[in-house]
C-alpha positions as CSV (number, residue, x, y, z in Angstrom):
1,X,32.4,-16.3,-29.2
2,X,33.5,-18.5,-26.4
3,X,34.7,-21.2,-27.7
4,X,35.4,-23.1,-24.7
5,X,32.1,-23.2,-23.4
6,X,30.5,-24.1,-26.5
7,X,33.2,-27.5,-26.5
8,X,31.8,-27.8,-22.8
9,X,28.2,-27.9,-23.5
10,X,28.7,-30.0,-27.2
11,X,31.1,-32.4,-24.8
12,X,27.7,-32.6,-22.6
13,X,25.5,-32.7,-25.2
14,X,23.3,-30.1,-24.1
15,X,21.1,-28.1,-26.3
16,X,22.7,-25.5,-27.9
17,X,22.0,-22.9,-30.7
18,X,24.5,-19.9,-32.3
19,X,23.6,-16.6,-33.6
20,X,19.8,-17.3,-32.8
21,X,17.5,-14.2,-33.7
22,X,16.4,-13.2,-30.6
23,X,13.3,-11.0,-32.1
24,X,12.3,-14.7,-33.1
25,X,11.6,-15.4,-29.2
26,X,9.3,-11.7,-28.6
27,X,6.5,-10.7,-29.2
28,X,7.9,-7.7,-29.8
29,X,9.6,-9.0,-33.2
30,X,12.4,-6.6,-32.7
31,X,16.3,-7.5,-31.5
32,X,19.6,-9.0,-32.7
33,X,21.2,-12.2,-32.3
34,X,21.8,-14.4,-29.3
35,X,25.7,-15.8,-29.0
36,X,24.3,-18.9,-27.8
37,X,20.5,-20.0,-27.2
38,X,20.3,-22.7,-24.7
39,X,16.3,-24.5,-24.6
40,X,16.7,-27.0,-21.4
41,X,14.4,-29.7,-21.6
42,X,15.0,-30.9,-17.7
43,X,15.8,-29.0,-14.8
44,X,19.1,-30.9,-14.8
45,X,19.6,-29.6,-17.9
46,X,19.2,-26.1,-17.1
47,X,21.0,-26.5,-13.7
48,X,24.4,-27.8,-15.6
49,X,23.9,-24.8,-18.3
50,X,23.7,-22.4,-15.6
51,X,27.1,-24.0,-14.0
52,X,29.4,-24.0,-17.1
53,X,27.9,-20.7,-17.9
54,X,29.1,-19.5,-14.3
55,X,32.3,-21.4,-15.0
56,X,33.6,-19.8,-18.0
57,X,32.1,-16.3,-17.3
58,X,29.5,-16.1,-19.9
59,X,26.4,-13.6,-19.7
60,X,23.0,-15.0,-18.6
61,X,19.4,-13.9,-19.4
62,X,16.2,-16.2,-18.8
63,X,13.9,-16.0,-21.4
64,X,10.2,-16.9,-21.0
65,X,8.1,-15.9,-23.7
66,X,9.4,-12.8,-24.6
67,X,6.2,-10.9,-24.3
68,X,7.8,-8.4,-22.0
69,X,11.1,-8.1,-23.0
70,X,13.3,-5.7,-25.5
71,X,16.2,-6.3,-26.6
72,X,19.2,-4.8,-28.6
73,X,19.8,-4.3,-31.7
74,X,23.5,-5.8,-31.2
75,X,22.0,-8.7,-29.6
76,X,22.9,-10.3,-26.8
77,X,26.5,-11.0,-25.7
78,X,26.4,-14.5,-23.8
79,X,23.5,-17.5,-23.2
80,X,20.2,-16.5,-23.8
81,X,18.0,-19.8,-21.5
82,X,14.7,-20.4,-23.1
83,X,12.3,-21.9,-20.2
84,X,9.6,-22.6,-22.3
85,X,11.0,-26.4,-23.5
86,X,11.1,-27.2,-20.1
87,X,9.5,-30.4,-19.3
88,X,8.4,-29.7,-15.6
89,X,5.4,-31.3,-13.3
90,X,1.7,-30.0,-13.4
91,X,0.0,-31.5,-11.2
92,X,-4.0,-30.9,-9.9
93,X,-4.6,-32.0,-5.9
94,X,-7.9,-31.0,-4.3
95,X,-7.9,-29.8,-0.4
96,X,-10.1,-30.6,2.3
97,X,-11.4,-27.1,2.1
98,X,-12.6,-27.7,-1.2
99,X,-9.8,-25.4,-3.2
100,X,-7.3,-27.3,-5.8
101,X,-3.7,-26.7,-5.7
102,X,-2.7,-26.5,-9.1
103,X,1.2,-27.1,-10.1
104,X,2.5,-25.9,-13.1
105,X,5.6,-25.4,-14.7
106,X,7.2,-22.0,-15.4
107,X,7.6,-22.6,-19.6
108,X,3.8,-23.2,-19.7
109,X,2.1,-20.7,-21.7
110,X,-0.3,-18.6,-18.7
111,X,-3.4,-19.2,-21.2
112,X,-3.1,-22.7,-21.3
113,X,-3.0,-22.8,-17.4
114,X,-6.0,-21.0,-17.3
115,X,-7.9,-23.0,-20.3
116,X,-7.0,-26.4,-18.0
117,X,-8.3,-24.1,-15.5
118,X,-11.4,-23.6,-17.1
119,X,-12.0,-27.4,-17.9
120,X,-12.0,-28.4,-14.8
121,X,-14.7,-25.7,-13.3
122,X,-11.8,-24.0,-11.2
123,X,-12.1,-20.8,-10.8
124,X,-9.4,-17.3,-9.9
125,X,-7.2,-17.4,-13.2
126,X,-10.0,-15.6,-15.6
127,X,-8.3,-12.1,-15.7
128,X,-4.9,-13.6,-16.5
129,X,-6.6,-15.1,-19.7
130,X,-5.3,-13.4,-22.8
131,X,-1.9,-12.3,-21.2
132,X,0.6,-13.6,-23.9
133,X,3.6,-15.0,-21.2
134,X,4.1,-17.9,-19.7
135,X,4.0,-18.6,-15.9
136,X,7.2,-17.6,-14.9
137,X,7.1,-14.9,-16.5
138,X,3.7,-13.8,-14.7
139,X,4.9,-14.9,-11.4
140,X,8.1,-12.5,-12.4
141,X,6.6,-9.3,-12.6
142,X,3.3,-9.9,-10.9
143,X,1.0,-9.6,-13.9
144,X,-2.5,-8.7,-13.8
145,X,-5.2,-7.4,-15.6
146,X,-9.0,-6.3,-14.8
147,X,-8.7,-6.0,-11.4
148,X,-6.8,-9.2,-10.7
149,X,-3.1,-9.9,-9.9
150,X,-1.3,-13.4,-9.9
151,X,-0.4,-13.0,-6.5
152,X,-4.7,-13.3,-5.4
153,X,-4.1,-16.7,-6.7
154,X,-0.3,-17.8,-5.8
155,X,0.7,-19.7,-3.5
156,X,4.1,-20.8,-3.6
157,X,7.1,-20.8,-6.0
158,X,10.2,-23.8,-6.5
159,X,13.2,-22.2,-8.3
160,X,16.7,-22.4,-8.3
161,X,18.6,-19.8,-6.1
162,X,22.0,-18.1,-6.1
163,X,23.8,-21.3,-5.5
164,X,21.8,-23.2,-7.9
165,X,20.2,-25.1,-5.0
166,X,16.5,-26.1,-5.3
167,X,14.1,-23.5,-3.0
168,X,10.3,-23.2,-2.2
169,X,9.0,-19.9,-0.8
170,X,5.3,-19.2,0.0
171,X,4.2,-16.7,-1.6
172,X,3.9,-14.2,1.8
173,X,7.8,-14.3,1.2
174,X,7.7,-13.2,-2.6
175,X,7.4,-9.6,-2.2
176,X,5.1,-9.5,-4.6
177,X,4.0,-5.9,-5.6
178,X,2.4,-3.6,-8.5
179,X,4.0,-5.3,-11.8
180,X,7.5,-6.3,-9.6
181,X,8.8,-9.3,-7.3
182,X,11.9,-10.5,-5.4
183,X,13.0,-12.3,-8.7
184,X,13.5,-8.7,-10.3
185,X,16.1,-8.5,-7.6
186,X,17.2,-11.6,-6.9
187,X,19.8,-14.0,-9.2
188,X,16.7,-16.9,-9.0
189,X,15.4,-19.3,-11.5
190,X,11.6,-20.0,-11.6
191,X,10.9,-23.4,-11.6
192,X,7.6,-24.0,-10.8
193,X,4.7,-22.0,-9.5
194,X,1.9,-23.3,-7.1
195,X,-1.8,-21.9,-7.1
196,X,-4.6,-22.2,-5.0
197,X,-8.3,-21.7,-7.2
198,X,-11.9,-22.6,-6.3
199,X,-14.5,-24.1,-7.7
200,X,-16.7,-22.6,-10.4
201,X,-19.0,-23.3,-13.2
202,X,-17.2,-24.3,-16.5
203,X,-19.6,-22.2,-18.6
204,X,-19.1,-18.8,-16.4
205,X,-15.6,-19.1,-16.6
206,X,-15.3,-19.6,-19.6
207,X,-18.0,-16.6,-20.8
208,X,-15.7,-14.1,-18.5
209,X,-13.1,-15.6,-19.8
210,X,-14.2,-14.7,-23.5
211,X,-15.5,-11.1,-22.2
212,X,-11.8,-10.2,-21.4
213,X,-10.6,-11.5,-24.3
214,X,-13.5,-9.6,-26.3
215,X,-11.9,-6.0,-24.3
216,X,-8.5,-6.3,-24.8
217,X,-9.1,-6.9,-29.1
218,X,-11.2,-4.1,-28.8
219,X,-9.0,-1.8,-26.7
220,X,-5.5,-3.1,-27.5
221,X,-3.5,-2.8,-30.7
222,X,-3.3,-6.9,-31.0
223,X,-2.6,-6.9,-34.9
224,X,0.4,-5.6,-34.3
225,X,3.9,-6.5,-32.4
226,X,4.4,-5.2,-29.0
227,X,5.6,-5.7,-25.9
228,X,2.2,-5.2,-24.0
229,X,1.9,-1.8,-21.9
230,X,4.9,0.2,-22.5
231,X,4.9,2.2,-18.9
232,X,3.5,1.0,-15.7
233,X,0.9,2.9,-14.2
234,X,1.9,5.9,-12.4
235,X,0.4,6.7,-9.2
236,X,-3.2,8.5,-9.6
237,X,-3.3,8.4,-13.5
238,X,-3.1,6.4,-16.0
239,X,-0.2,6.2,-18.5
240,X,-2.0,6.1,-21.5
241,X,-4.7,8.7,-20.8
242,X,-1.2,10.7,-19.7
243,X,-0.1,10.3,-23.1
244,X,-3.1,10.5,-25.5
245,X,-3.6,14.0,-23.6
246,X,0.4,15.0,-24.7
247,X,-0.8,14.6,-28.3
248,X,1.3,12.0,-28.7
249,X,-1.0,9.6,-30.4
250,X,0.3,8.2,-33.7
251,X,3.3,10.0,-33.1
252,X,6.3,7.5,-34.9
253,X,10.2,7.4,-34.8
254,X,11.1,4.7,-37.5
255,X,8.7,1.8,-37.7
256,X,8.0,2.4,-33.9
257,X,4.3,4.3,-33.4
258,X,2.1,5.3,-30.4
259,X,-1.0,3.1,-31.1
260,X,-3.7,5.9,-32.4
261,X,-5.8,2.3,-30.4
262,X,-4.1,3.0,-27.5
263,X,-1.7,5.5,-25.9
264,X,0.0,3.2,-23.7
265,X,1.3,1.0,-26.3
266,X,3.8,1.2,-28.4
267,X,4.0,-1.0,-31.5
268,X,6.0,-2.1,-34.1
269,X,4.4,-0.9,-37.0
270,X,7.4,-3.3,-39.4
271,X,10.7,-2.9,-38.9
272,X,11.1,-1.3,-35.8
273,X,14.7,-1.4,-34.1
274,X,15.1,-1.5,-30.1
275,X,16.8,2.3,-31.3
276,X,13.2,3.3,-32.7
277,X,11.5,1.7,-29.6
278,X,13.7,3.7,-26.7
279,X,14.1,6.8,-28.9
280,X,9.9,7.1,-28.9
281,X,9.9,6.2,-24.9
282,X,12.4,8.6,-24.6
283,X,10.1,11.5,-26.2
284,X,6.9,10.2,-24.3
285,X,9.0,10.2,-21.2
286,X,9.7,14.0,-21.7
287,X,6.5,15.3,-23.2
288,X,4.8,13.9,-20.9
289,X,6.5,15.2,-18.0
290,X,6.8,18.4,-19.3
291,X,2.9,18.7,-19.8
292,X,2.2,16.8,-16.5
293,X,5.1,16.7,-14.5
294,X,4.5,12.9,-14.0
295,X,7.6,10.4,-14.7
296,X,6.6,7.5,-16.2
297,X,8.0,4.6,-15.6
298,X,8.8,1.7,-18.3
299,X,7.2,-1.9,-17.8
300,X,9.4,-3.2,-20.3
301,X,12.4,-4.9,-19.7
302,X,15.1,-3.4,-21.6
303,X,17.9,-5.8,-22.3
304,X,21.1,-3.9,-23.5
């Protein structure tokens, strides 16, 4: 425990928790404890935990809503950052062309974007509906679903770069790609994240909105934790047809299982460690590649 950065943040009276549970903060349900777990309500906030964190040396991870995220069963050494308590701008303007440019903060939850969406007859988000992360987190690793990707609909994003100075980059600049982004590789904060959607009719929306929901209950293990697709979709196949053809259906080490639902998710069945989880994506990894000679890739992120 660093003692000296905890004084610093008490002294400063920024938000602060010890020893938080981190599988608390994921979907997943599974890791150990955070040193410290820092929930920023401002930006100044966050910008002055990120400084003193830099000052005396201490580990970083930003944390969204942990929908895609594993961590260890030792927890995390250092500052976890929860974005979600971020109170950030959102912010609707129309455009002489008739689009909206929506603003919304990177803590807000991606289905509630895409409900206020919906409510006011604006059309693009309907795929991302049902995708349990937030908007950073989307904006992060390029999520998508049905056909749709958040980068159809981005337009530009504010975060905080290396320095800790404030930055806005269209979204030509992002890098944005099949589940990845320049913040994979980049030290950056998400901030904000602007989008560009057209008008619609309330009622469609919403009904496509409902008929994505209705596909992923039927096709998805949703009664159970997870962190969403396990692999990313290898080049010509699909990982979970890959797997389901391996045999590897139902297959379990510890509480972690193969979804007999679905091939590409794993699940925590109850009381799954991260040790459960990487051992059974370990032995899809090579059964898979044995029987196929196709390498697949985690989606995950892996936080050790």
């Amino acid at each position: 425990m660093n003692e000296q950065f905890l004084a610093a943040l008490q002294a400063e009276n920024l938000p602060v928790s010890l020893d938080e549970s981190l599988g608390r903060h994921t979907t997943f349900r599974i890791g150990g404890n955070a040193d410290f777990f820092c929930v920023p309500a401002t930006v100044t906030q966050l910008t002055r935990i990120l400084e003193l964190c830099r000052q005396y040396q201490v580990r970083t991870y930003l944390l969204g809503n942990g929908s895609n995220t594993l961590f260890s069963d030792a927890g995390f050494g250092g500052a976890v950052i929860c974005l979600t308590g971020l109170n950030s701008r959102f912010s609707m303007q129309a455009q002489p062309d008739g689009s909206t440019k929506v603003l919304a903060p990177a803590g807000m939850m991606l289905s509630a974007l895409c409900n206020t969406a919906q409510k006011e007859s604006l059309a693009g988000l309907e795929f991302a509906f049902g995708i349990p992360g937030t908007v950073g987190g989307a904006v992060y690793m390029n999520a998508g679903a049905y056909g749709g990707e958040i980068k159809d609909v981005l337009t530009a994003v504010t975060f905080l770069d290396e320095n800790l100075h404030l930055q806005t980059l269209p979204v030509q600049e992002l890098q944005l790609g099949y589940r990845t982004s320049i913040f994979e590789r980049c030290s950056w904060c998400i901030l904000e994240a602007e989008f560009t959607l057209h008008p619609g009719d309330a009622q469609e929306i919403h009904t496509a909105m409902q008929e994505y929901m209705r596909r992923r209950k039927e096709k998805q293990p949703l009664e159970y934790p997870s962190a969403g697709s396990t692999f990313k979709r290898p080049e010509g196949h699909f990982a979970g047809a890959l797997i389901e053809q391996a045999g590897l259906k139902g297959t379990r080490i510890g509480g972690a299982e193969v979804s007999p639902k679905h091939a590409g998710f794993i699940v925590n069945c109850g009381g799954a460690t991260c040790a459960d989880v990487l051992n059974l994506i370990d032995l899809v990894r090579e059964r898979v590649y044995k029987e196929f000679g196709v390498l697949l890739e985690p989606e995950i992120k892996i936080i050790k």
